[in-house]
C-alpha positions in Angstrom: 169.6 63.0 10.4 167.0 65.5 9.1 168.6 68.6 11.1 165.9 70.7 10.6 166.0 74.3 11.8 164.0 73.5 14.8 163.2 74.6 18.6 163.4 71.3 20.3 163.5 70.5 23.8 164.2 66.7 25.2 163.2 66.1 28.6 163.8 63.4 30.7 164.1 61.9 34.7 167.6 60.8 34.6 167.2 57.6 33.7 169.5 55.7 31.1 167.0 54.4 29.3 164.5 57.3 29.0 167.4 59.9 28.2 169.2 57.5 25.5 166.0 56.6 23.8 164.7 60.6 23.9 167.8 61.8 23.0 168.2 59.8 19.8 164.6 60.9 18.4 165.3 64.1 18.8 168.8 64.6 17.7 167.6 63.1 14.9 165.0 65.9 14.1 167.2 68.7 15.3 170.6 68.0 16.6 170.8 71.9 18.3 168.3 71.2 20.5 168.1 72.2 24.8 168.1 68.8 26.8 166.2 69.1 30.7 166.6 66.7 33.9 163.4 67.2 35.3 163.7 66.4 39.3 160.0 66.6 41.3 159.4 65.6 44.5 155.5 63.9 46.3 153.0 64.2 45.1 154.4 64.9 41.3 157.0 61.8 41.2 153.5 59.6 42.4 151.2 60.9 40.0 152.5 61.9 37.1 151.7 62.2 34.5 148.4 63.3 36.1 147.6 66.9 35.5 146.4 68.1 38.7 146.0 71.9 39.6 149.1 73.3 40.3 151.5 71.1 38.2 153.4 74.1 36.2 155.2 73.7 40.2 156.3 70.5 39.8 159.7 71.3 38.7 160.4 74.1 40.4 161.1 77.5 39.2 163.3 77.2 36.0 161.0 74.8 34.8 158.3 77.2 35.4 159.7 80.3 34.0 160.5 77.8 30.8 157.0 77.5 30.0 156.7 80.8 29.0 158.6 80.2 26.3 157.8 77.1 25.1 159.7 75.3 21.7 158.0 74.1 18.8 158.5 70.2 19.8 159.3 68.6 23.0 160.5 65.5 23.3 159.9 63.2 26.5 160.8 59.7 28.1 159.1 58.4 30.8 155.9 59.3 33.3 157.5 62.5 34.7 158.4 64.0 31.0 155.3 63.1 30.4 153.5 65.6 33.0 156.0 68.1 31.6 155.0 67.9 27.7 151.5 67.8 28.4 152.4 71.4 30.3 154.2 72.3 27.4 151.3 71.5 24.7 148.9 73.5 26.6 151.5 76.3 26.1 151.5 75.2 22.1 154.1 73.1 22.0 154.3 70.3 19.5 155.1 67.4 22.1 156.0 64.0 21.0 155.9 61.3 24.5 158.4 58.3 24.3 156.9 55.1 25.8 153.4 54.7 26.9 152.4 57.1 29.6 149.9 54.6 30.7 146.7 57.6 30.0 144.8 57.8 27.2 146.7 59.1 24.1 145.0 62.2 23.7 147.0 64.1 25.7 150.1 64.5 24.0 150.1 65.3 20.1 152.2 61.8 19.2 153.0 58.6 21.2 155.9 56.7 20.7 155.3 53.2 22.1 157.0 49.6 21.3 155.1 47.1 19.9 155.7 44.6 22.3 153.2 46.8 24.6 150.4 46.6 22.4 149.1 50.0 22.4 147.4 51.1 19.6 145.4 54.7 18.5 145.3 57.4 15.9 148.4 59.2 17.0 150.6 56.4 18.6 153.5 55.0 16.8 155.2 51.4 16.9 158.2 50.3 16.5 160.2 47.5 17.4 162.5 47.3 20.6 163.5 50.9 21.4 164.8 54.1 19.6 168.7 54.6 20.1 171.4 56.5 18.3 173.4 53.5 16.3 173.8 54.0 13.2 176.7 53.9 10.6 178.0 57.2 11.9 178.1 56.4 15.6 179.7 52.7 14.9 182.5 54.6 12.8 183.1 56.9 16.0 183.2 53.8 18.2 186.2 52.7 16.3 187.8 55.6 16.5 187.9 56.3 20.3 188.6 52.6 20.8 191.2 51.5 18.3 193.1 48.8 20.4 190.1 47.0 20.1 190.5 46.5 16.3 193.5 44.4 17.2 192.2 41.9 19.1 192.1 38.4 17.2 189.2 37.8 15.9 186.4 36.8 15.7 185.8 39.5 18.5 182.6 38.2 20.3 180.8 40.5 22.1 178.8 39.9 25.4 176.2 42.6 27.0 175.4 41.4 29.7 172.3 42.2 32.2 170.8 41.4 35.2 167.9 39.6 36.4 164.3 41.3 36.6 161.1 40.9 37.5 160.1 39.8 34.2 163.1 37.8 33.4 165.3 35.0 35.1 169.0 36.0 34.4 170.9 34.5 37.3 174.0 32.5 38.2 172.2 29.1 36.1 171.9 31.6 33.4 175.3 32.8 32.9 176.7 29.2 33.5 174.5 27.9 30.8 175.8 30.8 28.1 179.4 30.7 29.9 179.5 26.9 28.6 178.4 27.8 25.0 180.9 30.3 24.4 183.6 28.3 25.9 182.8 25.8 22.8 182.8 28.7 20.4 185.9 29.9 21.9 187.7 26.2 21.7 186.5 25.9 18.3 187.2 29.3 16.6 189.5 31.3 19.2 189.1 34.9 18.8 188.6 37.3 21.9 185.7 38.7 24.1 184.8 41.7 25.0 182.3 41.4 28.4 180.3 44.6 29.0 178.1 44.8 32.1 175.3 47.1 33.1 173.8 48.8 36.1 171.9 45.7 36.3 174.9 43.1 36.5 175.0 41.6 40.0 178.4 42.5 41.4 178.6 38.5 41.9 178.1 37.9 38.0 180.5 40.9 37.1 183.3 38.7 39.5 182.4 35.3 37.9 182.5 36.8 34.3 185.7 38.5 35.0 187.2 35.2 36.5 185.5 32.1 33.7 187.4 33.8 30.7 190.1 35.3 32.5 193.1 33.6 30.0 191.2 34.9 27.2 192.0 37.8 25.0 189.8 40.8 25.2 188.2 43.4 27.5 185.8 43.0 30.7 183.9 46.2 31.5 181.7 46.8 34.6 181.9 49.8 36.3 184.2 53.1 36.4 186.9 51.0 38.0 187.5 49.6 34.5 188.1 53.0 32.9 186.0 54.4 30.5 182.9 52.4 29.2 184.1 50.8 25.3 180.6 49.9 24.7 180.4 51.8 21.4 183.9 50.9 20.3 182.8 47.1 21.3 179.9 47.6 19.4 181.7 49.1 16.4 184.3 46.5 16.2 182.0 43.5 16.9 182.0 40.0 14.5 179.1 39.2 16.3 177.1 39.6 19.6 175.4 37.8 22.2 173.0 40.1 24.9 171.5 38.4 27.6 167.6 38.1 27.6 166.5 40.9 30.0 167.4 44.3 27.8 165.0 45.3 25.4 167.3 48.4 24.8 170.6 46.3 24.5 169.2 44.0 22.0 168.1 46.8 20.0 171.2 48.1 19.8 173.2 45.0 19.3 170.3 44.3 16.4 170.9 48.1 14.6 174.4 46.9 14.0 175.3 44.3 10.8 176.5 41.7 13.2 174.6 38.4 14.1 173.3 38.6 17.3 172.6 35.8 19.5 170.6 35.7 23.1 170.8 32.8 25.5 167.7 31.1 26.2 164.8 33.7 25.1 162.4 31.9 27.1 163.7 33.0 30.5 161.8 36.0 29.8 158.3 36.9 30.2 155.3 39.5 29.1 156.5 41.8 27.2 160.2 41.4 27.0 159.3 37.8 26.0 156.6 39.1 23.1 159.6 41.2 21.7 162.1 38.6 21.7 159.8 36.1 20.0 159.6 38.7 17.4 162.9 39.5 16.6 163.5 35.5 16.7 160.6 35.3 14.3 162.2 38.2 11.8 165.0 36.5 12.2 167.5 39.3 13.5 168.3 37.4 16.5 169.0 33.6 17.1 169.2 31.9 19.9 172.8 31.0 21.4 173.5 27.7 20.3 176.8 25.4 20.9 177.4 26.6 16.9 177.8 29.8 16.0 175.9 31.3 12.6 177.8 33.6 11.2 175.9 34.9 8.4 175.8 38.5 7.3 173.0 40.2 9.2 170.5 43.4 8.6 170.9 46.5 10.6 167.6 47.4 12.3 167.2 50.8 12.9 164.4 52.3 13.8 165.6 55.7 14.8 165.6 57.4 11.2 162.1 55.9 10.2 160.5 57.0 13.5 162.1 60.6 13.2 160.9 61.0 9.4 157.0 59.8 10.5 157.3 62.7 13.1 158.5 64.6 10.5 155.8 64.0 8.5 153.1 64.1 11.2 154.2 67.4 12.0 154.9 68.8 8.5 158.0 70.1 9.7 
């Protein structure tokens, strides 16, 4: 963490993905910072991030009177943040835009894109999967708020698991086909799972995964029901993980821990979630889930710190 003495405003739609992967970048540069849910209605939520007259409106009135006090760096995730930092660099704003806003560069001072998009330009910056706050810290914290899950036998296998989407074919064939693998690891080796759904998970998939291990030792996590989500404690307790193939963001935080990290057949997924995997199977971080496990010590990847010291530097903060 760099925790510079810094003005810094994060602003996002809501959405998991955008606020976990905005939030991280910026409490990385200064941990003080203001954090905005930006809500817009038609025409703003169609067209942004066009600038069209009239947009210092689209967020209403806080939003408005906000701008006339601008910080010195904004952080956003996703095409509505991204209408808002351009407002806010017209004001003089340093702005920094997570994921490609799908226009030209220009607007926005830096551009934080994957490289499994393939954007490119003078003042974008790759890096591979998505930003997210795991690091030793966090893990350590995991394993403090969850400490019954240190007890469980081990190994303690870990499963995050998804949903189909457009772009990737995670169904009922799917989990049978990685239900049947583990089932060999667990005959061979024993241990426990830990199952950890997402908004995603098909409520028919939660039921099946909650039912196929049911006399095994462990944890099965879908929704509020369950009580309180034990991802990071899962995370920080792990021997090793498997994600299913449709979560960029799930890998990439399975990957920034030192566990191995397996994904059932990669090549259910396509375009971009598909260029990514291949790349993390060519680095080999990830491996594909096999009837034997491979336990071997693994690398954290974390993006998060070398991302926040290029803005850093970028912005001779």
């Amino acid at each position: 963490m760099l925790g510079l003495p810094l003005t810094c405003w994060t602003l996002h739609d809501g959405a998991a993905g955008h606020r976990r992967q905005a939030l991280a970048l910026a409490q990385a540069l200064a941990p003080e910072g203001r954090e905005l849910c930006l809500q817009t209605a038609a025409p703003w939520s169609w067209l942004a991030p066009r600038r069209l007259p009239g947009a210092e409106r689209a967020f209403g009135p806080a939003f408005l009177a906000a701008l006339e006090s601008p910080p010195a760096l904004a952080i956003g995730a996703g095409r509505r943040a991204a209408l808002a930092t351009r407002l806010l660099r017209e004001r003089g704003a340093r702005v920094v835009q997570v994921l490609h806003p799908r226009l030209p560069t220009t607007h926005w001072d830096l551009v934080v894109a994957p490289e499994h998009d393939g954007r490119t330009g003078a003042n974008v910056i790759t890096l591979c999967g998505s930003l997210n706050p795991v690091d030793d810290a966090w893990l350590a914290q995991g394993r403090r708020d969850f400490p019954a899950l240190g007890q469980l036998p081990g190994p303690r296998t870990v499963v995050l698991l998804g949903g189909p989407t457009p772009a990737v074919r995670f169904d009922r064939g799917a989990f049978e086909v990685m239900a049947a693998k583990l089932e060999h690891w667990l005959a061979m080796d024993g241990g426990s799972l830990l199952v950890i759904g997402s908004r995603r998970t098909p409520a028919k998939l939660a039921a099946l995964a909650r039912t196929y291990w049911a006399d095994v030792p462990g944890q099965r996590w879908f929704d509020a029901g369950d009580g309180e989500n034990p991802y990071a404690g899962a995370l920080g307790w792990a021997d090793r993980i498997v994600v299913s193939p449709d979560s960029v963001n799930m890998v990439s935080e399975a990957c920034a821990t030192e566990c191995p990290v397996y994904v059932p057949e990669p090549q259910r997924a396509s375009g971009r979630v598909r260029r990514y995997l291949d790349a993390m199977l060519a680095r080999g971080r990830i491996r594909v889930l096999g009837k034997l496990p491979e336990d071997s010590p693994a690398q954290a990847l974390r993006e998060t710190p070398r991302i926040a010291a290029l803005v850093h530097d970028r912005f001779s903060l």
